[in-house]
N, C-alpha and C positions, 0 to 999 in steps of 0.2 A: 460427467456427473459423478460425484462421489459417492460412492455404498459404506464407506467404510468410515467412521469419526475417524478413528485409527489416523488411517492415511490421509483426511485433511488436514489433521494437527501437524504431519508431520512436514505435508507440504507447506504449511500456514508459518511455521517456526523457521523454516530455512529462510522464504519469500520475507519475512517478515523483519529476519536479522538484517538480511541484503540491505530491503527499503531501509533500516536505521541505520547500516553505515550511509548510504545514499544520502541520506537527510541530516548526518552529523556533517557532511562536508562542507552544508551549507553556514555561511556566518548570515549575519541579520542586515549586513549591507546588502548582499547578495536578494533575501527577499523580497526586496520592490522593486528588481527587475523585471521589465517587459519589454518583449521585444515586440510586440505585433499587436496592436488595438483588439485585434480577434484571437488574441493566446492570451490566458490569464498569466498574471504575474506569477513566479517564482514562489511566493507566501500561499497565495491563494489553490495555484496546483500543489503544492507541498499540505496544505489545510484538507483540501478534498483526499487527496490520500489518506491524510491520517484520520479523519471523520466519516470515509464513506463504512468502512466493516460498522460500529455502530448505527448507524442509519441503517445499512442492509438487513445485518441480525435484527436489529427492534424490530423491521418491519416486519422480518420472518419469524416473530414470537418470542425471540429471547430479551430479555430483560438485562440491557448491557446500562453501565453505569460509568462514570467519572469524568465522561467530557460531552458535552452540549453538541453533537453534531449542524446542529443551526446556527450556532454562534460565527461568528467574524474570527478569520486568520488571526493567530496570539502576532505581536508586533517581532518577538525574541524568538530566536530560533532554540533555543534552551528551551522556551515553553512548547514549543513543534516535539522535541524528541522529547519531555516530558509527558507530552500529552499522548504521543504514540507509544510512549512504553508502560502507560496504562492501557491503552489499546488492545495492545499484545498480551496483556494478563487478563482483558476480557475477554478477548475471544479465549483462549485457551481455559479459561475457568468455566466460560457457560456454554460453547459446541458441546462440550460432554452431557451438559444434561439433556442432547438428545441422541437416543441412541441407534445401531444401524436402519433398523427397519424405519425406523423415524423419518429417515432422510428419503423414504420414496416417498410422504408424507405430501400432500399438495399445500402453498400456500399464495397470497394473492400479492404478486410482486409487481407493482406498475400495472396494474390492469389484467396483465396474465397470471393463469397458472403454473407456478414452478414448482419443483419437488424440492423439496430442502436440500440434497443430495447437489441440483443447478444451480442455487443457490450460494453455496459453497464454491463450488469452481466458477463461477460468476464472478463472486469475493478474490480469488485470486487472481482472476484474469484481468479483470478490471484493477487491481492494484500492479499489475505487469505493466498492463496498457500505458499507465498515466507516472507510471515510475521510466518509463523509456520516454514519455515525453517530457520530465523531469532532467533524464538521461543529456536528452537532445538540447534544452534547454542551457542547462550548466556547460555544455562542450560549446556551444556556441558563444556562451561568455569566460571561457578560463578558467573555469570555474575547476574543481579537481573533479573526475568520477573516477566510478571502479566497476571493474569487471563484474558483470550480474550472473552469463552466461559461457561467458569464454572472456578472453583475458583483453583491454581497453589497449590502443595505442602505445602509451607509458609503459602499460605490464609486459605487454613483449620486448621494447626495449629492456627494463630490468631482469627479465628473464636472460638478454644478451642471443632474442632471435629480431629479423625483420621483423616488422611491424606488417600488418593486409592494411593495404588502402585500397 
């Protein structure tokens, strides 16, 4: 749980660049892939990343603006990292207008109580969760990734050490 805006912003900026390299690698061929009837498409997980922080903050009280979180996957992946780099200026425009003691604040998220503070590392967790299945997704088709937490396959070779398998 975070106590501090401070330190979600901070976490929210690094997580946030990672997902847009993550999601610029994709081209628009790439998002109609599916591999598995019970895995969403490549568009569609790539859509719920970038629409779920709006959905979450509105629900937790903030007044986020510029993309429809109900709408249908954009077809272009220009409009995916479009649409997630207004994302990235809402969340950092409107977390601030609430401030530390805010965040022990209760509010009513899916049925339960959560404090705004859970809320927030919710928000990030859940954009980890679904960017490694993102991750998993692109490696399984060729697709390029990059290192989120430690360095990918490729990277260690560039670097000129083994690669961990």
């Amino acid at each position: 749980m975070y106590r501090l805006v401070e330190d979600f912003l901070t976490d929210w900026n690094y997580e946030s660049e990672i997902t847009l390299k993550l999601l610029s690698n994709l081209d628009d061929i790439s998002l109609n892939i599916q591999v598995h009837p019970k895995i969403r498409t490549i568009s569609n997980l790539a859509w719920h990343i970038v629409s779920t922080p709006n959905e979450m903050l509105e629900r937790a009280g903030l007044k986020m603006t510029g993309i429809d979180h109900e709408s249908l996957a954009p077809k272009t992946i220009i409009e995916i990292l479009n649409s997630y780099k207004i994302v990235m200026e809402q969340v950092n425009l409107h977390v601030p207008e609430w401030n530390d003691s805010d965040l022990l604040n209760k509010v009513n998220m899916y049925g339960e109580d959560w404090r705004k503070g859970v809320v927030l590392s919710v928000l990030i967790k859940h954009q980890a969760h679904h960017r490694g299945e993102l991750l998993m997704l692109m490696r399984m088709n060729d697709l390029p990734v990059i290192g989120v937490y430690g360095p990918t396959f490729e990277e260690w070779q560039k670097m000129g050490m083994k690669p961990m398998v």
